[in-house]
C-alpha positions in Angstrom: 0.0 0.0 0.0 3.2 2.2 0.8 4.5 2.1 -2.5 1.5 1.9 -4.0 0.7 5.7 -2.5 3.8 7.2 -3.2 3.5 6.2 -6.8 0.1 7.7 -7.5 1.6 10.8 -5.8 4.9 10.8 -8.4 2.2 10.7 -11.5 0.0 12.9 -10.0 3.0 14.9 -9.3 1.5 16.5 -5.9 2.8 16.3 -2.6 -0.4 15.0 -0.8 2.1 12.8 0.8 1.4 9.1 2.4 1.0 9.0 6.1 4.3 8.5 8.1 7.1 7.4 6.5 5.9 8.4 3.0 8.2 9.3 0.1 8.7 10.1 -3.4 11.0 8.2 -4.5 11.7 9.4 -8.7 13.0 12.8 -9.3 10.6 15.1 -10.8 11.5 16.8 -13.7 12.5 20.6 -13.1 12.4 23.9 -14.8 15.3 26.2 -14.8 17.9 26.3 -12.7 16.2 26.8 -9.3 13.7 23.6 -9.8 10.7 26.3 -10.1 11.3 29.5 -10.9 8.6 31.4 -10.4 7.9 30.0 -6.9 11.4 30.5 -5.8 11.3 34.1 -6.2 8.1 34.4 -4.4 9.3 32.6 -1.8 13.1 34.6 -1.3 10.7 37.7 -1.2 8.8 37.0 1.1 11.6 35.1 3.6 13.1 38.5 3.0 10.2 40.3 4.7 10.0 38.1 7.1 13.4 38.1 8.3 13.3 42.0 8.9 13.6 43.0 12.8 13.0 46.7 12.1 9.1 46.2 11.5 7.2 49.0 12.8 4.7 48.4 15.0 1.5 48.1 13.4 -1.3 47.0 15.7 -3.7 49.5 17.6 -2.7 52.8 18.8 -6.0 54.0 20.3 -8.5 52.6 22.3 -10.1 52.8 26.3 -7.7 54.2 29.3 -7.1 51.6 31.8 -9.9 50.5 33.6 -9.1 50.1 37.5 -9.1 47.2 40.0 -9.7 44.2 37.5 -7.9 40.7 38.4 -7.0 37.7 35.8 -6.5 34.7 36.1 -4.5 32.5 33.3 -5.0 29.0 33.2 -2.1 27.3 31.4 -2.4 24.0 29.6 1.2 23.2 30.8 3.7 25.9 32.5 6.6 23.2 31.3 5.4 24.2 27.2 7.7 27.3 26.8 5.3 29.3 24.3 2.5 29.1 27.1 5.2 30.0 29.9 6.0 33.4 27.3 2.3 34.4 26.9 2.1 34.3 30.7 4.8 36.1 31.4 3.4 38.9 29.1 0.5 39.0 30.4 2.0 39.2 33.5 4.2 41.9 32.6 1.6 43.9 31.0 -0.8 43.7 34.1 1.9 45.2 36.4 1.7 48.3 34.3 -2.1 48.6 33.7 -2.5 47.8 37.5 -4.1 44.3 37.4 -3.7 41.2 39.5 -2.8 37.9 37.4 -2.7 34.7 39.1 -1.5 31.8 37.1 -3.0 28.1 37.4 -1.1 25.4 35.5 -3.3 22.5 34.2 -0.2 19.9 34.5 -0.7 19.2 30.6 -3.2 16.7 31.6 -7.4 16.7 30.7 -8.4 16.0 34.2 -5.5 18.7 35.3 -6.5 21.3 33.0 -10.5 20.7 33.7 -9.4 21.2 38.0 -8.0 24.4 36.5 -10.5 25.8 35.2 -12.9 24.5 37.6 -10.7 26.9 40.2 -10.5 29.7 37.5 -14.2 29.8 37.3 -14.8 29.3 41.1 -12.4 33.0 41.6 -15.0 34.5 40.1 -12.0 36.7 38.6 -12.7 39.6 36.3 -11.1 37.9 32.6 -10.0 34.4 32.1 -7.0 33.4 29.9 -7.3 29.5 28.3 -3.3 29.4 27.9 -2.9 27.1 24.7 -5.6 24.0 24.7 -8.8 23.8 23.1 -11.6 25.5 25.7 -14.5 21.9 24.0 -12.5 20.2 26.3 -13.7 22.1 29.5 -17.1 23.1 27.9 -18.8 23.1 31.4 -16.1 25.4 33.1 -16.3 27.3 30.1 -20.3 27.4 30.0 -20.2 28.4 33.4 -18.1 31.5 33.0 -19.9 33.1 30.3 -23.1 32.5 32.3 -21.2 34.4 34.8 -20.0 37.1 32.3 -17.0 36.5 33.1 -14.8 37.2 29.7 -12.6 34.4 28.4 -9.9 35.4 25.8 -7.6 32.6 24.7 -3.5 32.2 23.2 -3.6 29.5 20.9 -7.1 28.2 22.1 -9.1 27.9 18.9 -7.3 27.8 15.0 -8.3 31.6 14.1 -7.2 34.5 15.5 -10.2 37.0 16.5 -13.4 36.7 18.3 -15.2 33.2 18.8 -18.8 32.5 19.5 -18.5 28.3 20.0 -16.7 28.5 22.1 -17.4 32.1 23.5 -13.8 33.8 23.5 -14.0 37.6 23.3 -11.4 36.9 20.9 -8.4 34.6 20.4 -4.6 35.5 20.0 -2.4 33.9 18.0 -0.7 34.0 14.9 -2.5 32.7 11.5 -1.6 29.2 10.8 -1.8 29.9 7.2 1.0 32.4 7.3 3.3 30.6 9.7 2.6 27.3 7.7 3.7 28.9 4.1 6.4 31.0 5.3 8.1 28.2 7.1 7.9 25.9 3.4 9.0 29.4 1.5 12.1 29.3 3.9 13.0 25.4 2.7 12.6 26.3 -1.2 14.5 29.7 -0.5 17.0 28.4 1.8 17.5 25.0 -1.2 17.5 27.0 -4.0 14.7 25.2 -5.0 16.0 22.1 -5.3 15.5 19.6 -1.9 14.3 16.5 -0.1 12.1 17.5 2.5 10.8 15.7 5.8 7.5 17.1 7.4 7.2 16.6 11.7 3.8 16.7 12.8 0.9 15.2 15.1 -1.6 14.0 13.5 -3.8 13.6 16.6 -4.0 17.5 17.0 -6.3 18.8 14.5 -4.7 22.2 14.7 -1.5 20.6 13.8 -2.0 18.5 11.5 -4.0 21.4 9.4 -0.6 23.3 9.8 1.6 20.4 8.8 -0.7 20.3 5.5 -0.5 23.4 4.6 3.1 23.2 4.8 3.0 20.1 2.3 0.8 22.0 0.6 2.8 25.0 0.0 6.3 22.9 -0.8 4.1 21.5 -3.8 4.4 24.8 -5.5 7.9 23.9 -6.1 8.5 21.0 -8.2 12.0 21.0 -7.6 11.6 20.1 -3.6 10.5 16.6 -3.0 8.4 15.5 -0.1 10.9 12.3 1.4 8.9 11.7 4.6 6.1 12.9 6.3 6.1 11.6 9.6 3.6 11.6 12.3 5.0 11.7 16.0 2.6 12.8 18.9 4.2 15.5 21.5 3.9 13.4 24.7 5.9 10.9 22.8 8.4 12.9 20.9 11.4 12.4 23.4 11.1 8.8 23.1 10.3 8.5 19.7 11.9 11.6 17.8 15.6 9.7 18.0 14.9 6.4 16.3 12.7 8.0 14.0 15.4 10.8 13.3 18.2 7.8 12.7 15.9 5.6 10.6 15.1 8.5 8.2 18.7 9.1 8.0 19.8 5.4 7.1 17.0 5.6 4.2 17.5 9.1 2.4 21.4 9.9 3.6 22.5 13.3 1.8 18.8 13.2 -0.3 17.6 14.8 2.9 18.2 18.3 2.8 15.5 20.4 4.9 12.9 19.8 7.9 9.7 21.7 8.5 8.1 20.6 12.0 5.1 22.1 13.6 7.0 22.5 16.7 10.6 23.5 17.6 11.0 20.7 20.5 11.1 18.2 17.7 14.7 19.3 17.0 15.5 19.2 20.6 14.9 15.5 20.8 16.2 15.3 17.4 19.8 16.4 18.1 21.6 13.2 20.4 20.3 11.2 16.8 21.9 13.7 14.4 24.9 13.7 16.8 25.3 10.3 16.8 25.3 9.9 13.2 27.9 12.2 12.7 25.8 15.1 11.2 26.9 18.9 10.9 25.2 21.4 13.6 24.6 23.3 10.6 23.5 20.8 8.5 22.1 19.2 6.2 19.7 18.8 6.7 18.7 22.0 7.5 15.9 22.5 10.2 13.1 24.9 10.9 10.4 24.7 13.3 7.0 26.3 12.5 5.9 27.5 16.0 6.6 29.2 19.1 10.0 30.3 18.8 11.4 29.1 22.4 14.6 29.8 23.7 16.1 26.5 23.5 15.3 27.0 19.9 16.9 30.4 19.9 19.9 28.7 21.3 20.1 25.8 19.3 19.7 28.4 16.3 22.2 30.7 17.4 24.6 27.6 18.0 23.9 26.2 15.0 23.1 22.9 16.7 20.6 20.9 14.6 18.2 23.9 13.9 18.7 26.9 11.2 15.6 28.7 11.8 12.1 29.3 14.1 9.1 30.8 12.9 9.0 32.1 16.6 5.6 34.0 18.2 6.3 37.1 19.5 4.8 35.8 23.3 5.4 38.5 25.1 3.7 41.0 22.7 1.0 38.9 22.5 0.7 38.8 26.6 0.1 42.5 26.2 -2.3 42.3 23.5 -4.4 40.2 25.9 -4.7 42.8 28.5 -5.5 45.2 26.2 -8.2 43.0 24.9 -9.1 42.3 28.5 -9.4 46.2 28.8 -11.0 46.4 25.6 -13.7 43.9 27.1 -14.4 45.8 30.5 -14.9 48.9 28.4 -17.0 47.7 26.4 -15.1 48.0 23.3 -14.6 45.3 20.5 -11.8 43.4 19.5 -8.7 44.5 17.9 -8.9 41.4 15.6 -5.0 42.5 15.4 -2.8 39.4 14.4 1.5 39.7 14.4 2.9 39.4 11.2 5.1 36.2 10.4 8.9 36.2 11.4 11.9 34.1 10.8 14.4 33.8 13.2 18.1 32.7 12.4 21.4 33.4 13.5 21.7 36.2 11.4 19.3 38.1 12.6 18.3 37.2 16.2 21.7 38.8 17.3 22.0 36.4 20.3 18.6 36.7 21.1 16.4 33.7 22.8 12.9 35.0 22.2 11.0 37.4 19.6 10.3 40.6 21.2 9.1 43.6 18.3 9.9 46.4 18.8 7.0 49.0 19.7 4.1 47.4 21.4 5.1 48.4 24.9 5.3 52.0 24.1 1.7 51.8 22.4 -0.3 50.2 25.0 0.8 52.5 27.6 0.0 55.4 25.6 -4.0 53.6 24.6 -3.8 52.9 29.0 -2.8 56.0 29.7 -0.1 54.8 31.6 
C-alpha cells in the first residue's frame, strides 16, 4: 500500500504525501535552474520580509484608558510548554503596568489537570480568564459556566483563528495565523535549497490544529516541483522524546544526503532530534537544515544561534502577544470590540536574532501605555 501511494503521488505529481514514512522516490523533472522558478522568487521575497527586525509596530494605537481594579487569572495547559510559559509572562508583565492582579494556574498538561483548573479559575469569580494554549471543547462546562457568569474568556492558541469566537465564546483569540506561519516556514525550505530539496514534514496528527498546519506546509512545498516530499512523519508530542531519536536515525539510514531540509510544527522536535543527528555524525549546521513552525522558544533560539541541529524558528512574539491580551481584556471591561489584530510572520536565524532567545518587536510596549494612559 506504501508504494502503491507514493507512486500515485509521483504521477499525479502533488505532494499530498502518504501517512508516516511516505516518500517520493523518482526525481521530478525541473524547470530552470532553481527547480521552479517562479515560486522560488516568491518565496526569497517573502523570507526577506519576514526576516526584517525593524518592522514598525502596526497594531492598535487608540482605544479605552485603563480601567481600575480588574484581576486575571490565566490558566495554562502546561507551564513546562515554553510558548505558554512566554504568553504568561506577558500578560503578567503587561498587568503590572495597567494595575491588574494575574494569578497563574497550570493545568499539569493533563485533561483531568486542565479541567481542575478551570474549575478553580471559574470558582475566583475573577474579572477575565486566559485559556493558555488547549482547546476551551475540552472544559465546555467550566467554560459554560463562565460566560453565564459574564466572566470574559480570551484565549492564546485556544481555537485555530485569531479574533473573536462564538463556539466556544472567546471575546477573541490571540495567536498568529496558521496559514501564514505554515507557508512561510515551506518558503524558507525552497528559498533556503534554491529550489531544489528532499524535504521531511514533523507533525501530530492527533492534533487537528496541527496536523491542518503540517498540510499546509505540504501544501505550499508543492508549489515547487524542484523540492520533493521524502517523509512525512507523524510523531505525537507526549511521545516525541522517546520517539523523535529512532525515527530521526531511521530517516537518516533511508535518504542519507537526499535529505536536505525539515519543517516541524513544533521546535521541541529538533531538541529531541539532536543526540540522533549527533550520533550519526551530522553537521550542527547541516544538512539537513531544520526549521520549526511555532513558538519560537529559547532553547530554539539557542540551538539556532549555535547552529546545533536547527537553522531557523518561525517564533511568536509571546510577550507582545501577553500585552495584547490585556489590552483585549481592557477592551472587554470597556465595552469596546476586539482589535482582531494578528502579528505578522517572522523568521528567526542566526543572522538576525543577534543572540537573542525569544521574539520581542519592537513597539508594542510604548503603544499600550500610551492607549492605557499609563
Amino acid at each position: 500500500m506504501l508504494l502503491a501511494c507514493c507512486a500515485l503521488l509521483a504521477a499525479a505529481s502533488v505532494l499530498a504525501g502518504c501517512e508516516r514514512g511516505s516518500s517520493r522516490g523518482t526525481e521530478e523533472s525541473a524547470t530552470g535552474p532553481s527547480g521552479c522558478p517562479a515560486a522560488h522568487s516568491r518565496a526569497r521575497a517573502a523570507v526577506t520580509r519576514a526576516q526584517a527586525t525593524d518592522v514598525p509596530w502596526s497594531g492598535p494605537t487608540t482605544g479605552p484608558r485603563a480601567v481600575t481594579g480588574k484581576t486575571l487569572v490565566y490558566v495554562a495547559q502546561t507551564m513546562t510548554n515554553p510558548g505558554v510559559a512566554g504568553a504568561a509572562d506577558g500578560v503578567e508583565e503587561a498587568a503590572r503596568v495597567i494595575g491588574w492582579n494575574v494569578r497563574v494556574i497550570d493545568g499539569g498538561g493533563t485533561p483531568a489537570g486542565i479541567q481542575a483548573a478551570m474549575s478553580e479559575a471559574v470558582a475566583l469569580r475573577p474579572s477575565g480568564i486566559v485559556i493558555g494554549g488547549f482547546d476551551p471543547n475540552a472544559t465546555s462546562r467550566q467554560v459554560t459556566r463562565a460566560d453565564e457568569q459574564g466572566i470574559p474568556l480570551i484565549g492564546w492558541h485556544a481555537v485555530a483563528a485569531p479574533g473573536p469566537s462564538g463556539r466556544p465564546p472567546l471575546f477573541t483569540n490571540v495567536t498568529t495565523r496558521v496559514e501564514e506561519v505554515a507557508r512561510i516556514s515551506a518558503q524558507w525550505v525552497i528559498a533556503d535549497s534554491g529550489g531544489r530539496a528532499g524535504a521531511v514534514v514533523i507533525t501530530d496528527a492527533s492534533i487537528p490544529f496541527a496536523r491542518n498546519k503540517s498540510e499546509l506546509i505540504r501544501d505550499e512545498l508543492a508549489t515547487c516541483r524542484g523540492v520533493r516530499l521524502l517523509a512525512y512523519e507523524n510523531i505525537p508530542i507526549p511521545d516525541a522524546s522517546t520517539r523523535t531519536p529512532p525515527e530521526i536515525s531511521s530517516l537518516l539510514a533511508r535518504f542519507g544526503s537526499a535529505w536536505t531540509h525539515s519543517v516541524a510544527i513544533n521546535d521541541l522536535y529538533f531538541a529531541d532530534a539532536a543526540p540522533a543527528f549527533r550520533a550519526a555524525g551530522a553537521k550542527g549546521a547541516g544538512p539537513p537544515r531544520n526549521i520549526g513552525a511555532g513558538d519560537g522558544d529559547p532553547s530554539a533560539f539557542q540551538r539556532i544561534n549555535s547552529e546545533q541541529y536547527q537553522a531557523a524558528t518561525v517564533p511568536e512574539p509571546l510577550s507582545q502577544q501577553g500585552w495584547q491580551i490585556v489590552d483585549e481584556f481592557n477592551r472587554a471591561f470597556s465595552g469596546d470590540p476586539a482589535t482582531g489584530y494578528t502579528a505578522p510572520v517572522h523568521i528567526a536565524t542566526a543572522a538576525n536574532s543577534e543572540g537573542a532567545t525569544a521574539w520581542d518587536p519592537s513597539g508594542y510596549r510604548e503603544a499600550y501605555r500610551a492607549i492605557w494612559g499609563r
